[in-house]
N, C-alpha and C positions, 0 to 999 in steps of 0.2 A: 611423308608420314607426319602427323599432326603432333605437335608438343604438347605432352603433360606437365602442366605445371602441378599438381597436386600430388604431395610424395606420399608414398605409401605405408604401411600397416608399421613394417620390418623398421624404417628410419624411425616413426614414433617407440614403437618397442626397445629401439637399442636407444635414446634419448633417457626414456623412462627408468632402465637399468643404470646406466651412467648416473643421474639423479640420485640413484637409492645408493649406489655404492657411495657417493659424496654424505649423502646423509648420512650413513653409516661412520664414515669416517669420523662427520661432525656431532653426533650425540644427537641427532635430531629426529623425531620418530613422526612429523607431518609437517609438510611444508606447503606453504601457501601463496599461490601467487596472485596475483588478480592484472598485472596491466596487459594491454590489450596484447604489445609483441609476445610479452612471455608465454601468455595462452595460445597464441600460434605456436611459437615453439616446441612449444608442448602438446598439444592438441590436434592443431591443424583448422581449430577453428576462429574463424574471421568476423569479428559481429562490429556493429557503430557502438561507440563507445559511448556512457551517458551516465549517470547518477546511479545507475540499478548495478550492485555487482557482477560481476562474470569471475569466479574464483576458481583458477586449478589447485585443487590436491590431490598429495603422493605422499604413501604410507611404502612401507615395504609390503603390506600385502593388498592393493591396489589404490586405483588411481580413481578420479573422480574433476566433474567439472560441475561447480554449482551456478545455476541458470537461473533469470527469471522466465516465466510461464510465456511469455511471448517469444522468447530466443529458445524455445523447445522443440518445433516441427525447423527452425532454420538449424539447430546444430543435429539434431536427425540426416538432413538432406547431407549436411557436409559431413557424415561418417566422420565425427570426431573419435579420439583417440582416448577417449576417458569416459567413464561411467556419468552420465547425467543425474545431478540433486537439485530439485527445481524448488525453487517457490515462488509466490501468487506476486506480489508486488515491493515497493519501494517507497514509505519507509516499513509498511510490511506489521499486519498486525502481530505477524511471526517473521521477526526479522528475519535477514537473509545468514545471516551468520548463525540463528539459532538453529533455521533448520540443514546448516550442514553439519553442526554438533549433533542435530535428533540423528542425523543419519550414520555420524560416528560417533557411538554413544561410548561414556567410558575412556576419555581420551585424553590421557595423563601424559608424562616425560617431557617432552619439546616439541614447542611448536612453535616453529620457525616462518617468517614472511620475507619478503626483497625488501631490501631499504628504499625502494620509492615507493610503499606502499602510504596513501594518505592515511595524515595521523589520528586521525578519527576512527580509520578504522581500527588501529591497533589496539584501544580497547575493547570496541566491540568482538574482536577476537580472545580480548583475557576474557570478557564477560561468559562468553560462550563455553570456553573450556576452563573455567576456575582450576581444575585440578591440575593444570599441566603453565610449565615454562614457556615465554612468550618470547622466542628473542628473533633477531637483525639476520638474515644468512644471505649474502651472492654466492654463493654455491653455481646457480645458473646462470649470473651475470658472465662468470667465468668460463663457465659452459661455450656460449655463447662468442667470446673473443674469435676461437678459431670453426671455418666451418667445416661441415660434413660435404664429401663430394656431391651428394646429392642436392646439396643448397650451392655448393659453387655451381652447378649447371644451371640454377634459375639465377642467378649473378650475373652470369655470361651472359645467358638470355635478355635481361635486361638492359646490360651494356649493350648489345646490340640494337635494340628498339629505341634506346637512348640515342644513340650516335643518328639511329633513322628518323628520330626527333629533331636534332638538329637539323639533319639534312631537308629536314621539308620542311621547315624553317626558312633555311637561306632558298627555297626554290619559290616559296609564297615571293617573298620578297624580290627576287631576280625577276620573276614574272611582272612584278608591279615597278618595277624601275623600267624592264622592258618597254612598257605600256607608257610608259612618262604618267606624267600627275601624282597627284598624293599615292605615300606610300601606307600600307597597313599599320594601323597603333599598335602597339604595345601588347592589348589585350587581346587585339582579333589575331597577332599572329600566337600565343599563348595559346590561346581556345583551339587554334588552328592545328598544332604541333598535340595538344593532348589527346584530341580528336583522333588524331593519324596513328599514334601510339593504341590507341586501344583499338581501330579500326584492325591494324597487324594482328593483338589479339584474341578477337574474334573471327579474324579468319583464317589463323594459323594455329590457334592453339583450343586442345580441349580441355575441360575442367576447371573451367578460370576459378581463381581466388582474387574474389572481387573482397579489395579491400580497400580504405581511408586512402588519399592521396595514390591512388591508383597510375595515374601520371597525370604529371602538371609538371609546371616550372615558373621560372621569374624571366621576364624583359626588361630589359630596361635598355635607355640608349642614352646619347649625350649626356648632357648635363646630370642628367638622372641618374647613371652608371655608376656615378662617385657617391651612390648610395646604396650600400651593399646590401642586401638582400630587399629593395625596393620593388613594393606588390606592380607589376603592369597597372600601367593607366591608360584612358584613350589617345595616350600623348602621339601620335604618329611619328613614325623613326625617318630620319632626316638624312637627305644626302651630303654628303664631307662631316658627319658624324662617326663614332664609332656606338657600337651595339654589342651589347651583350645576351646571350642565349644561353641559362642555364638550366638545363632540363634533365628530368630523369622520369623515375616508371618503377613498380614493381612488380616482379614477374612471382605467383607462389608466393607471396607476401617478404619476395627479397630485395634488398634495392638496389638502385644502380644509377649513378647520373652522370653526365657528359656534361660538358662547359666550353664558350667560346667564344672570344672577341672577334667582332668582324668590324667591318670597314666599309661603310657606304659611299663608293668610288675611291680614286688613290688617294691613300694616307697622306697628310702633312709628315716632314720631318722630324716637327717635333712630335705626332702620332706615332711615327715609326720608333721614335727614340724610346719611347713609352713602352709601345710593345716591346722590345727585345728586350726591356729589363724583365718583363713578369712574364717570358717566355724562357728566359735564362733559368730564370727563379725556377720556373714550376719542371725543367726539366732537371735539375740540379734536384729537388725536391722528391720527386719519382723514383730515379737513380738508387738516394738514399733512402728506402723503403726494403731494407734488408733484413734477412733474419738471423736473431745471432744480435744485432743493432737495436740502440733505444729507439722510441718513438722522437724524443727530443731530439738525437742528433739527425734527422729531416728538418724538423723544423729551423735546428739551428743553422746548417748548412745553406738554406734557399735565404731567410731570411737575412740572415749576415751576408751573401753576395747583396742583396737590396739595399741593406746598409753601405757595404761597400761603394755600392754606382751614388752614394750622396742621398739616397731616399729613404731614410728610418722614417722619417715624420709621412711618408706615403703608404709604410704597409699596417694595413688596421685590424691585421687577424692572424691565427697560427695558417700552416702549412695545409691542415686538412683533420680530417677525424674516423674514426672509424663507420661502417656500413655493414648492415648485415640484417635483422627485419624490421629496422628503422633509419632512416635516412641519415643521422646523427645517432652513432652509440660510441662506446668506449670500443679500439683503446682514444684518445686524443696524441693525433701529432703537432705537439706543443711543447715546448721548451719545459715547460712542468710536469712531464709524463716522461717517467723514465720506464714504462712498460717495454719488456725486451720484446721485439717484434719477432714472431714463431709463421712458419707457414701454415697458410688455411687463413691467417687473418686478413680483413678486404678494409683499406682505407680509402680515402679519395684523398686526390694529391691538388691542391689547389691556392697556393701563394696567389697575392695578385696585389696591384698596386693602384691608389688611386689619390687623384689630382682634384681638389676641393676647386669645385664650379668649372669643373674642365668635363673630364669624364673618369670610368675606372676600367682596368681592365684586368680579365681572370681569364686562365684555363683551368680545366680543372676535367680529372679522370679519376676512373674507379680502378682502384690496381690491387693485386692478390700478391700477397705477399708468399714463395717459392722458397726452395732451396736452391734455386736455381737465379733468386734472383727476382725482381717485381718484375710482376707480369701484369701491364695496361690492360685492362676487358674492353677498355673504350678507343677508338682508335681515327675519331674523326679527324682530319689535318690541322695541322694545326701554323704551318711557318705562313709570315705574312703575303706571301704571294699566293696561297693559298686560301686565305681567309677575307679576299677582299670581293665584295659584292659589283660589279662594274657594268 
């Protein structure tokens, strides 16, 4: 049976209620979003993001997504979940904000936007409705923390085309050590692994949600490694190096990524020494992904073993951060997040440590936070005998 990624009518309907009851709560009689996740969220709709607005509104007596004329037969196809208000262009002899005012005429009390909306447009929103209160609401932000079962199953889905990312990863490259001679760079095996990822689906799944960063990832190996989030180059990955593979996908516009140091032939000692510190770390890190628990105490727990083994000045980032229809959203597991971790929320757990002009190394998973406890989605191997290319 083929996977749907695309969730249906019932999930947008109970999203859009939850919404109005929040508003309700907060004094706010239209709220306005415009970035690209939140309109998925909301909607269901997936467009390339670009200078022309894409604005959902939610009144308590409907809902609404205001369009440019070009994004009108593509939010059609995808049966979005809100009333379409189009207009012609960008900057719009009739701006864009004027005519979702013509279409809500009369639109006094509070009107509320997400705090990342650009600041430009927050006056052309008072412009629009002169008679109504302009303010700040996450409302949705907060929405958003924990998910709905029907978004953990595109989650899962994910982690698993992720972990099949990695894996056809390490087979490009066993094949090309096989072979003797140069091995694959950086980019061609990148290209390789996103290629596979969507190849799965397409041919396992219907109604794709083709969206921005659909899957991709970073390479990087040797020397290079000890530059954290370093774009691939055509630098070829080298034998008695270590390489880093961190990939991910999203399924239904959810995310998911896998991560993994490997080892091109057996490690040195002191390679080995390396690894088991930010294998220590990152399962120590995972563990601590409980509910009931700050996000901080993760981070402080993996990071302080690192400090512990002598290498503070080695680790250059927190633990990991939250995932859900952005590859990076809140909550942050970071010593300065003291968000109480609840189940339904999806962080990736990811300490890692690195060696200036050596290399770095990271694991790193996507885990759902349980009452039972963090649950990995991601599940590629990860101990060093495991991870060694030979």
């Amino acid at each position: 049976m083929s996977f749907t990624q695309r969730l249906g009518a019932e999930f947008y309907a109970r999203i859009h209620r939850d919404i109005r009851s929040r508003m309700a709560e907060a004094g706010i009689d239209l709220l306005l979003l415009d970035a690209n996740d939140d309109v998925i969220y909301t909607t269901g709709f997936s467009h390339y993001t670009t200078e022309r607005p894409v604005v959902f509104a939610i009144s308590q007596s409907g809902a609404w997504l205001l369009l440019p004329r070009l994004e009108q037969g593509h939010a059609a196809h995808q049966e979005i979940a809100a009333e379409p208000i189009i207009y012609f262009e960008f900057p719009g002899v009739i701006r864009p904000f004027e005519a979702l005012a013509r279409a809500l005429p009369a639109q006094s009390g509070t009107v509320a936007h997400s705090y990342g909306i650009a600041y430009g447009r927050i006056g052309q929103i008072a412009a629009a409705f002169p008679n109504a209160r302009v303010v700040a609401s996450d409302i949705v932000q907060k929405m958003r923390l924990r998910k709905h079962p029907e978004e953990i199953r595109l989650h899962r889905e994910a982690a698993r085309i992720s972990d099949a990312m990695v894996t056809s990863g390490v087979q490009l490259i066993t094949e090309a050590v096989r072979k003797g001679g140069e091995l694959p760079s950086e980019i061609e095996i990148e290209s390789f692994v996103s290629r596979h990822a969507m190849s799965i689906m397409y041919a396992e799944h219907d109604e794709l949600m083709l969206v921005q960063g659909l899957a991709s990832g970073l390479v990087y190996s040797g020397v290079r490694s000890s530059f954290p989030h370093g774009m691939p180059t055509g630098n070829p990955v080298k034998r008695g190096e270590s390489l880093i593979l961190s990939l991910g996908c999203r399924v239904g516009g959810r995310a998911a990524e896998s991560e993994r140091t490997f080892f091109i032939g057996e490690p040195s000692a002191e390679q080995q020494r390396h690894y088991s510190v930010a294998y220590e770390a990152q399962k120590m890190a995972t563990a601590a992904l409980i509910a009931g628990h700050t996000c901080a105490s993760s981070d402080n727990l993996a990071l302080g073993y690192i400090k512990d083994q002598g290498m503070q000045d080695n680790a250059l980032h927190r633990v990991g951060h939250g995932m859900g229809i952005m590859f990076h959203e809140p909550p942050w597991i970071e010593a300065g997040d003291q968000t109480i971790l609840e189940p339904g929320m999806i962080a990736s757990s990811e300490p890692s440590i690195t060696i200036p002009g050596f290399a770095g190394y990271r694991i790193a998973d996507t885990v759902l936070v349980t009452a039972d406890g963090p649950d990995s989605m991601t599940h590629y191997p990860r101990r060093i005998e495991e991870i060694v290319i030979a």
